[in-house]
C-alpha positions in Angstrom: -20.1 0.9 -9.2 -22.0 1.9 -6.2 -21.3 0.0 -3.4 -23.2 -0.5 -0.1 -20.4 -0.1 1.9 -18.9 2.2 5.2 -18.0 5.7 4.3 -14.5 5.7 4.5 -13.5 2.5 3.2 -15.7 3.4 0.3 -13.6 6.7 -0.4 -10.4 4.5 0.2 -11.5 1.3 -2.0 -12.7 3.2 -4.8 -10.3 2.5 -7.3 -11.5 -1.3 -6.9 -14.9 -0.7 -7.3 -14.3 0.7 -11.0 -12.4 -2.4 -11.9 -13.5 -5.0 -14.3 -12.8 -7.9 -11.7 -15.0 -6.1 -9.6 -17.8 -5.9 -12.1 -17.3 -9.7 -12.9 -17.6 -10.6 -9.1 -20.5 -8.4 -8.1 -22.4 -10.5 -10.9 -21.4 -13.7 -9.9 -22.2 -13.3 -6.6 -26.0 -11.6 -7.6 -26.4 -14.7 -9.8 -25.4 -17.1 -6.7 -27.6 -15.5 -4.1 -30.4 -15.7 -6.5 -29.6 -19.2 -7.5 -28.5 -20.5 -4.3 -28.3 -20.7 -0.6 -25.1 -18.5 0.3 -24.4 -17.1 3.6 -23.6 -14.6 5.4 -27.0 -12.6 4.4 -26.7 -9.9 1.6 -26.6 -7.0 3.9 -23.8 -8.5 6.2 -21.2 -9.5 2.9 -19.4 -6.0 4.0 -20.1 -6.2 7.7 -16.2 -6.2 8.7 -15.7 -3.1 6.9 -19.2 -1.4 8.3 -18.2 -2.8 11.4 -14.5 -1.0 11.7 -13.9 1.7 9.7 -9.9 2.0 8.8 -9.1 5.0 11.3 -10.5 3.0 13.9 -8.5 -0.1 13.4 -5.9 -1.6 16.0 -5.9 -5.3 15.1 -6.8 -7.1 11.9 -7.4 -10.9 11.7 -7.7 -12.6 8.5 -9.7 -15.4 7.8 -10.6 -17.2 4.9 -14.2 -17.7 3.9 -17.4 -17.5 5.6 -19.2 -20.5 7.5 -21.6 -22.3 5.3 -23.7 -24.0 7.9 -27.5 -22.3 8.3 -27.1 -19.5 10.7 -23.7 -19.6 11.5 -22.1 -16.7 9.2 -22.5 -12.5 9.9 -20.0 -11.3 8.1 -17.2 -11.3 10.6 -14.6 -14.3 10.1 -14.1 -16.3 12.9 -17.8 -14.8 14.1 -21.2 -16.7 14.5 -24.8 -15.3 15.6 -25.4 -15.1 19.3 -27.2 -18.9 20.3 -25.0 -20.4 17.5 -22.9 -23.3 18.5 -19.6 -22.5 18.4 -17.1 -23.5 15.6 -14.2 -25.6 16.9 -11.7 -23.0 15.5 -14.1 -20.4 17.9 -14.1 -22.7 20.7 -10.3 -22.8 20.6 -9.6 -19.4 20.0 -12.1 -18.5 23.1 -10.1 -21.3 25.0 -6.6 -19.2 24.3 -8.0 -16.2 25.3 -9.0 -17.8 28.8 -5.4 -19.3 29.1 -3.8 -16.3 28.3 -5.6 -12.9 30.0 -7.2 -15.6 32.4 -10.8 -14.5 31.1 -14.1 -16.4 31.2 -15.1 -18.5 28.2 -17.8 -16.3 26.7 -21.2 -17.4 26.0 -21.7 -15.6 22.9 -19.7 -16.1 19.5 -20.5 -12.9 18.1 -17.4 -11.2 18.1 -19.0 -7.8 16.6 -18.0 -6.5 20.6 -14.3 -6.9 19.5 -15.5 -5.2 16.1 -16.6 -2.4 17.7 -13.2 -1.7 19.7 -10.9 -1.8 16.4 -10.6 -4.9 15.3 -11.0 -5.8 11.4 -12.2 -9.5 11.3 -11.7 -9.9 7.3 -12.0 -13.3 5.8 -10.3 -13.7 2.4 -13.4 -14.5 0.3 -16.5 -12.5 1.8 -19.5 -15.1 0.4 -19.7 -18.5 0.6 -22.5 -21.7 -0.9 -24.3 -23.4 1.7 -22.7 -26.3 2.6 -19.4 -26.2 -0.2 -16.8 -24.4 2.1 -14.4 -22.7 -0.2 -17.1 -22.3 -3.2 -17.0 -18.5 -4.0 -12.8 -18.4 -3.7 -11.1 -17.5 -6.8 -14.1 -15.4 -8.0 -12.4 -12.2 -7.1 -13.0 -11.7 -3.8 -9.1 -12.2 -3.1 -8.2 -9.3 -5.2 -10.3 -7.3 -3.2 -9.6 -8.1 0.3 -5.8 -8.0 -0.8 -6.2 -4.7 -1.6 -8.0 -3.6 1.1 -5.6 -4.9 3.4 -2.6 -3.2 1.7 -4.5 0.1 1.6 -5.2 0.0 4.7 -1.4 -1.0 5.7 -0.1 2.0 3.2 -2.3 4.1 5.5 -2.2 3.5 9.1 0.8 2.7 11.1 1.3 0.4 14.2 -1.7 -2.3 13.6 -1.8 -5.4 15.0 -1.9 -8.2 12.4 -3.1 -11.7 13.9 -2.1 -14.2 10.8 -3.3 -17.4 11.6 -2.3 -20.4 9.7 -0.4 -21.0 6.6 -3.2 -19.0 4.1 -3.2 -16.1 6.4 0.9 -16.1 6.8 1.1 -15.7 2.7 -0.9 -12.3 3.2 2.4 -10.9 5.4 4.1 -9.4 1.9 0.7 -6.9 1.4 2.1 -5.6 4.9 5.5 -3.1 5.6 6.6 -5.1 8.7 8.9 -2.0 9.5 5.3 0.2 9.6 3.2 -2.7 11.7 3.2 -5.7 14.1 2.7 -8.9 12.3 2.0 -12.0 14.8 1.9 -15.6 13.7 0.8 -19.1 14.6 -1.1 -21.7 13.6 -4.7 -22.0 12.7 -6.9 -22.3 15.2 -8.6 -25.3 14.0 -8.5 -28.5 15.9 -5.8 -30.2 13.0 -3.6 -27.5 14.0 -4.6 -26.7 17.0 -3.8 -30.8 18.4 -0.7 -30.6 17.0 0.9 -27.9 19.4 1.0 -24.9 16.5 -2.0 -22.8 18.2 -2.4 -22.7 22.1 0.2 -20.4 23.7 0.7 -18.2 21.1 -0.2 -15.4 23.5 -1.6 -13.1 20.5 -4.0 -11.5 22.3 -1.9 -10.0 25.2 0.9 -9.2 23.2 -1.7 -7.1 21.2 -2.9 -5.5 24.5 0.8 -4.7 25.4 1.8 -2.8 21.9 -1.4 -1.1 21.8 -0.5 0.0 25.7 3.3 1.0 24.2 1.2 3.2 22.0 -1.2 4.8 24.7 -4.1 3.0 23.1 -6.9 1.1 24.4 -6.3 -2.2 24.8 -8.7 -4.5 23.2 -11.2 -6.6 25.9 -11.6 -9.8 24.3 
């Protein structure tokens, strides 16, 4: 199957593509966009891949699934268009980020900046109904971001791995903890977040300082 897709993850996700899953989701997800009001738009479902290709990768965050409000979703999890209100699980990440690198809150939620320095911002299930959060999971989508994740695990060495809550901590086994840095908290959502499980984590310093270890850029979030 030809998929619209960057270069290199195309050559190392391959194998996927031929799969009869594959087939089954790339027709469920034509007959939803046709049908239906799904976000983000059909030329940003691979943005997080076209955004990062896997020798460029430092730091991966995983997400689940794509906002469904109008206007929100591009592709990138945790992401929303520039004059977007912000998410509350945006807001507080942005707010931990100022508490911990003492950096202004930023005015735009598009986090296609941090895309462009080596992060992966990969949500579980790439498409999403307007309005039903959770509505394309279980379609396939899982299968493939799982193996894009382990792929890209097998190949690379030292990435950063931001797993956020307690769907993102059950994606740790696809990673060789020996090979990478795994970091984990809770969500970033205000449940979690009010309960003591998010701010302080200091992720995104602690990134900064391995990718220093390494004589790497550090990320500026």
């Amino acid at each position: 199957m030809n998929v619209k897709i960057d270069n290199s993850w195309k050559q190392l996700l391959q194998p996927e593509f031929e799969k009869p899953y594959f087939s089954d989701l790339a027709e469920f997800v034509k007959r939803e966009y046709r049908t239906h009001s799904c976000y983000p738009r059909g030329q940003e479902i691979f943005a997080a891949f076209d955004h990062c290709a896997p020798e460029a990768a430092k730091v991966v965050i995983i997400g689940q699934d794509p906002y469904h409000g109008p206007g929100q979703a591009n592709g990138l999890c945790f992401s929303v268009r520039d004059g977007i209100p912000h998410p509350p699980s945006l807001v507080n990440i942005f707010k931990e980020i100022q508490q911990d690198l003492d950096k202004p809150y930023p005015e735009s939620g598009d986090l296609g900046r941090w895309a462009r320095q080596g992060v992966l911002l990969l949500n579980a299930t790439l498409t999403v109904r307007a309005h039903q959060a959770g509505s394309h999971q279980k379609q396939g989508w899982e299968t493939f971001t799982d193996a894009a994740i382990q792929r890209l695990a097998a190949e690379r060495e030292n990435l950063v791995f931001f797993l956020w809550g307690g769907y993102a901590k059950r994606k740790a086994p696809l990673i060789d903890s020996k090979k990478h840095h795994i970091l984990t908290s809770g969500h970033p959502s205000p449940l979690s977040a009010n309960r003591g499980l998010w701010f302080g984590n200091g992720h995104f310093g602690k990134a900064n300082d391995i990718l220093r270890e390494q004589g790497r850029e550090p990320i500026d979030w």
